[in-house]
N, C-alpha and C positions, 0 to 999 in steps of 0.2 A: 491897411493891414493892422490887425489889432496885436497887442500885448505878448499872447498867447505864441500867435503866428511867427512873430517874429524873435521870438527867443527860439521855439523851433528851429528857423531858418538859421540861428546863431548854432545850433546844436549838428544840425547836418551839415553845416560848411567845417565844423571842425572833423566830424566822422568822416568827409570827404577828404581834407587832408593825411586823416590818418590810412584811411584805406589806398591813400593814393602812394603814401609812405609805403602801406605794406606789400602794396603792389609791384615797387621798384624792388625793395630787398628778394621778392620772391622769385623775380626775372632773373638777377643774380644769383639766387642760390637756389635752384629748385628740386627739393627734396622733397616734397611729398606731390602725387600727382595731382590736379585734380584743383590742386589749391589753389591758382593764380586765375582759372575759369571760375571759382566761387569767389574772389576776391572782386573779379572786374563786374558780376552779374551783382552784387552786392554793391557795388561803386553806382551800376546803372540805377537799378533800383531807389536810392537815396538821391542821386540826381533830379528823375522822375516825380521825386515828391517834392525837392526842391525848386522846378520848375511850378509843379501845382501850385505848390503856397506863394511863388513870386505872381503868378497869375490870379488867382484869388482875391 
């Protein structure tokens, strides 16, 4: 894994966190519909690419 790749992979492990945060707060408080299904297809999505580049 080159340079590139793996500052990437440092960058989606923290977006991972954070969506995984935003994920919990939303379970608890959930005021807008809609938004806890675009939180986790967003969580998938960054995952997906996280697996790509550890595969690469």
């Amino acid at each position: 894994m080159d340079k590139k790749a793996k500052k990437r992979l440092a960058v989606i492990r923290k977006k991972q966190k954070d969506l995984q945060h935003k994920i919990m707060c939303v379970k608890q408080q959930n005021d807008e519909p809609g938004e806890l299904e675009a939180l986790e297809a967003e969580l998938a999505r960054i995952t997906a690419e996280a697996e790509a580049l550890k595969n690469s």
